[in-house]
C-alpha positions in Angstrom: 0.0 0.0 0.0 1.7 3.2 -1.0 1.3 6.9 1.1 2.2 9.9 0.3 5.1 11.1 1.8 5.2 13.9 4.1 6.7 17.1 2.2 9.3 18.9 3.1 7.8 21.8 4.0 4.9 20.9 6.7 3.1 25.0 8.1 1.4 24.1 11.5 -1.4 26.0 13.1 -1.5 25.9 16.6 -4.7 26.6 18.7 -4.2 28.0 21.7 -0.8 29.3 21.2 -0.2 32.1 23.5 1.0 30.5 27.0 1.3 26.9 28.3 1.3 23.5 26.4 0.4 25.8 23.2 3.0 28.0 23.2 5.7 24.7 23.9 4.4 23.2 21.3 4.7 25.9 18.8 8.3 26.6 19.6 9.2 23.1 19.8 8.0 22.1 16.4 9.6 25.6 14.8 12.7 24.9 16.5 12.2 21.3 14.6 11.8 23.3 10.8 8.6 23.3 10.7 6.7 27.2 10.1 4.2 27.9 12.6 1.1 30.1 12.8 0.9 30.7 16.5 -3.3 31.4 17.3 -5.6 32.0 20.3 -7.0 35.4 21.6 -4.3 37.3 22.8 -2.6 38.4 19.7 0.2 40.8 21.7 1.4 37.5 23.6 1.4 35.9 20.4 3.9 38.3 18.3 6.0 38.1 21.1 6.6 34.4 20.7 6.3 34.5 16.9 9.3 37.2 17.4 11.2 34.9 19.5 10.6 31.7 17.0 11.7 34.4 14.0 15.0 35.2 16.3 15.9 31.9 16.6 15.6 31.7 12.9 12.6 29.7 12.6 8.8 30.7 10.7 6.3 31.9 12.6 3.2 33.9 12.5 0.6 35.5 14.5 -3.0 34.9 14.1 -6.1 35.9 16.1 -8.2 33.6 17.4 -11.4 32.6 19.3 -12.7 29.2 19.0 -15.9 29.9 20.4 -16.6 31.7 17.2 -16.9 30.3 13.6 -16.2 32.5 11.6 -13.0 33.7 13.6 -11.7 30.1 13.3 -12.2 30.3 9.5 -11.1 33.4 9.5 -7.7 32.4 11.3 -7.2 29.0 9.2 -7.3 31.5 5.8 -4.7 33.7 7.6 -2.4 31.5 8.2 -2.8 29.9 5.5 -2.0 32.9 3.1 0.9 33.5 4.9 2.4 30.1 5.4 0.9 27.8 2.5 -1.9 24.7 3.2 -1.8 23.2 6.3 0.2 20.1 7.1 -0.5 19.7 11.1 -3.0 21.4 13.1 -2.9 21.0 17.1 -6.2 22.2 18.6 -5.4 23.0 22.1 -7.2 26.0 22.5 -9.0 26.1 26.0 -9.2 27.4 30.1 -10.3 26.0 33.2 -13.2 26.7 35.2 -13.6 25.0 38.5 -16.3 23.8 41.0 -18.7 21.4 42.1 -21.2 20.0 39.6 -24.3 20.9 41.9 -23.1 24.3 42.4 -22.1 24.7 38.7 -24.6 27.1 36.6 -25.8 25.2 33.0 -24.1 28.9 31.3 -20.6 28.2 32.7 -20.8 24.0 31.7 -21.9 24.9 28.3 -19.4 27.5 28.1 -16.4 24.8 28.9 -17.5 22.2 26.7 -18.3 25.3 23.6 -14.3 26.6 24.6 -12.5 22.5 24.8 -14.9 20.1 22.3 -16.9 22.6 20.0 -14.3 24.9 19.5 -11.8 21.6 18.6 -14.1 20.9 16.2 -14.5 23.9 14.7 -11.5 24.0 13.9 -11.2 20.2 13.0 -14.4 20.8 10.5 -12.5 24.4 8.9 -9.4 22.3 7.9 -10.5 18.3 7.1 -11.5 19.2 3.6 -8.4 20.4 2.6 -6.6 17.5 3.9 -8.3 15.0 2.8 -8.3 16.3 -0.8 -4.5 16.4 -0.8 -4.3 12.6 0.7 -2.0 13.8 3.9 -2.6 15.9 6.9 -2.3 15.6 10.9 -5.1 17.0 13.2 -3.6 16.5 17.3 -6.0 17.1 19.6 -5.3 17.7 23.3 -7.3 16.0 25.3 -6.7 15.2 29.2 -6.1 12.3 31.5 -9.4 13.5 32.8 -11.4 11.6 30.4 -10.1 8.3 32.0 -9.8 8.9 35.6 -12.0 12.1 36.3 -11.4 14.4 38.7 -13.5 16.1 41.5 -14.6 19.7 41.0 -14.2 19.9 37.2 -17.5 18.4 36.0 -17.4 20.6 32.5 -14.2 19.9 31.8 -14.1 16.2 32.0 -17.2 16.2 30.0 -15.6 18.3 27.4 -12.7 16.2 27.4 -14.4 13.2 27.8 -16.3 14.2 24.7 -13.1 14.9 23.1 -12.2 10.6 23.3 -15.4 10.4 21.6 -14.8 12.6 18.8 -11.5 11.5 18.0 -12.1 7.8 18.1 -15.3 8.1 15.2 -13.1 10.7 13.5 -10.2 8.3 13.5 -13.0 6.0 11.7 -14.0 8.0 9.3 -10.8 9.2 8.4 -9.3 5.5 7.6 -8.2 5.3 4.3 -8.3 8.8 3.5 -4.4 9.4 4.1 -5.3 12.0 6.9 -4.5 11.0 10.6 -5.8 12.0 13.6 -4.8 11.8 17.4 -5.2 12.5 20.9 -2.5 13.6 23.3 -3.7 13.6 27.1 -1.4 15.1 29.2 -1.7 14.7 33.1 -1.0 17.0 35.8 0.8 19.8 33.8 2.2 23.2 35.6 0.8 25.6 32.9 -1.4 28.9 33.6 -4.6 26.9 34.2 -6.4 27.1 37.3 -3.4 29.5 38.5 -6.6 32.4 39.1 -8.1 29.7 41.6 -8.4 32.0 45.4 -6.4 29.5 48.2 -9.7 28.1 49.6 -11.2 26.6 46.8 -7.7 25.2 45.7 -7.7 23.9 48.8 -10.9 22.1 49.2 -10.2 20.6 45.2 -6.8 19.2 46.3 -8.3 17.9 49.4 -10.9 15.7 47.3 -8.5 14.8 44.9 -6.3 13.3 48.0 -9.3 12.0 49.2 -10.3 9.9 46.0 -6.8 8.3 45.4 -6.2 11.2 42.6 -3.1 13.0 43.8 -0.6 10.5 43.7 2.5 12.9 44.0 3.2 16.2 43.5 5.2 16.5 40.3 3.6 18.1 37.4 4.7 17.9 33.8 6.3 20.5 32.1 4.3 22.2 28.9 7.5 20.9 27.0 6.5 17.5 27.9 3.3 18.2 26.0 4.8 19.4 22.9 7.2 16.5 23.0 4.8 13.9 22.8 3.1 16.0 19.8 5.9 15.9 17.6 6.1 12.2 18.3 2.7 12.0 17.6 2.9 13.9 13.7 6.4 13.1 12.5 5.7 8.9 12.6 6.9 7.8 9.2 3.9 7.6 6.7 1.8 4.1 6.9 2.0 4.2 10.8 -0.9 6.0 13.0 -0.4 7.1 16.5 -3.7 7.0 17.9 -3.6 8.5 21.9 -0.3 9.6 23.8 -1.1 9.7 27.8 2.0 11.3 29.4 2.3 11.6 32.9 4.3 13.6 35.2 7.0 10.4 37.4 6.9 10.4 41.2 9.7 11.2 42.4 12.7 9.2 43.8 13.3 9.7 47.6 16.1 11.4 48.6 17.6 8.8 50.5 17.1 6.4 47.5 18.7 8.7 45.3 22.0 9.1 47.8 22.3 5.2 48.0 22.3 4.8 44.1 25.2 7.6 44.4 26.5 5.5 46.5 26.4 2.4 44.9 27.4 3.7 41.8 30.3 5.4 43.1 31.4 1.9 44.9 30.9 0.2 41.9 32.9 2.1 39.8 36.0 2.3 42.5 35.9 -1.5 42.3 36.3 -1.3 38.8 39.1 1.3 38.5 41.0 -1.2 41.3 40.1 -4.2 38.9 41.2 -2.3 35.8 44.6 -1.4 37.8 45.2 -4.8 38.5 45.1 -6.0 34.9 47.6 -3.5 34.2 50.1 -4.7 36.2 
């Protein structure tokens, strides 16, 4: 069965672009060679990490963005494609994070987290499929969360949206066989980004203490944004004829402190012994 290759030249769009796992992304797949359009709300953010990509002598653009409005999304996929060519890879990360408990939770502020994290992913998704699929070739990422597996307390609309996210992707994926186009899901775990960082002490309190409570905070390690972008550019640079479905990362406990000093130790036994051994020979 023969694919089409990937070209040489491969423009990304990037939802969500302007802080966090968005903005990693983006710089991580310039700083790979690939031109960028960098897009979500705040355009001024935006050009400054465009600049930054350009200064480091990658391709990068600025494009405004809101995903909670169609024609802004069509709007941005023309831009950015005007000013870098089609679109190779798309990573729809756009989104924020509203907390609280489902029963205290107005219907306004649910809908608006699943219209931000699954409508808006497909908004963009439904802006760029055609064009893929009529050149044979083409990555859509979208990021979903670890969320939709193991849901947490105190983020009802959020797990639904990302929940609904798994859905989407796994019929897209379907429909999509056969047409050269591939589509993923990359679901990060605990990541330090700006999310949730707006939360006041008491209700970040009670959240974490439910979390505890329900087996859910494991450790306190978070990913890094870079993480993210990592397993992205695993996900879209697989050699043709091979599909990449889902990517869960997760942020590693860490070791002990003690544990680490007795593997120094170890280690710095083992390789005395072997400098003696080695001296020996020589003789």
């Amino acid at each position: 069965m023969a694919f089409l290759p990937h070209p040489e030249r491969r423009p990304v769009l990037v939802a969500g672009a302007s802080s966090g796992i968005g903005a990693a992304t983006a710089e991580y797949l310039a700083a790979a060679g690939h031109p960028v359009a960098l897009a979500a709300r705040r355009v001024a953010k935006l050009q400054e990490i465009a600049d930054r990509i350009v200064a480091a002598g990658g391709e990068a653009v600025a494009v405004p963005l809101d995903v909670t409005d169609e024609q802004s999304v069509i709007d941005c996929v023309a831009k950015a494609q005007a000013a870098l060519g089609d679109l190779e890879i798309v990573v729809a990360g756009a989104g924020d994070l509203a907390v609280g408990l489902s029963y205290e939770t107005s219907a306004e502020h649910f809908a608006d987290q699943v219209n931000i994290h699954l409508t808006g992913a497909y908004r963009i998704y439904r802006t760029v499929i055609a064009g893929m699929i009529d050149r044979g070739r083409g990555d859509f990422v979208f990021i979903g969360s670890d969320v939709a597996l193991h849901p947490r307390p105190w983020s009802s609309a959020y797990v639904a949206a990302k929940s609904g996210i798994e859905g989407l992707v796994a019929t897209i994926q379907l429909e999509l066989e056969g047409t050269g186009v591939r589509a993923g899901v990359v679901r990060p775990g605990q990541t330090l980004t700006g999310m949730g960082m707006n939360l006041d002490q008491k209700t970040t309190e009670n959240m974490l203490d439910d979390w505890i409570k329900h087996g859910l905070a494991r450790h306190g390690n978070f990913l890094a944004p870079e993480h993210i972008a990592q397993a992205v550019y695993a996900m879209v640079t697989m050699p043709r004829g091979a599909h990449m479905r889902a990517v869960e990362v997760e942020a590693e406990g860490a070791i002990s402190r003690d544990r680490i000093e007795k593997t120094r130790t170890e280690s710095s036994q083992d390789k005395s012994a072997k400098e003696d051994t080695n001296e020996g020979t020589d003789r």
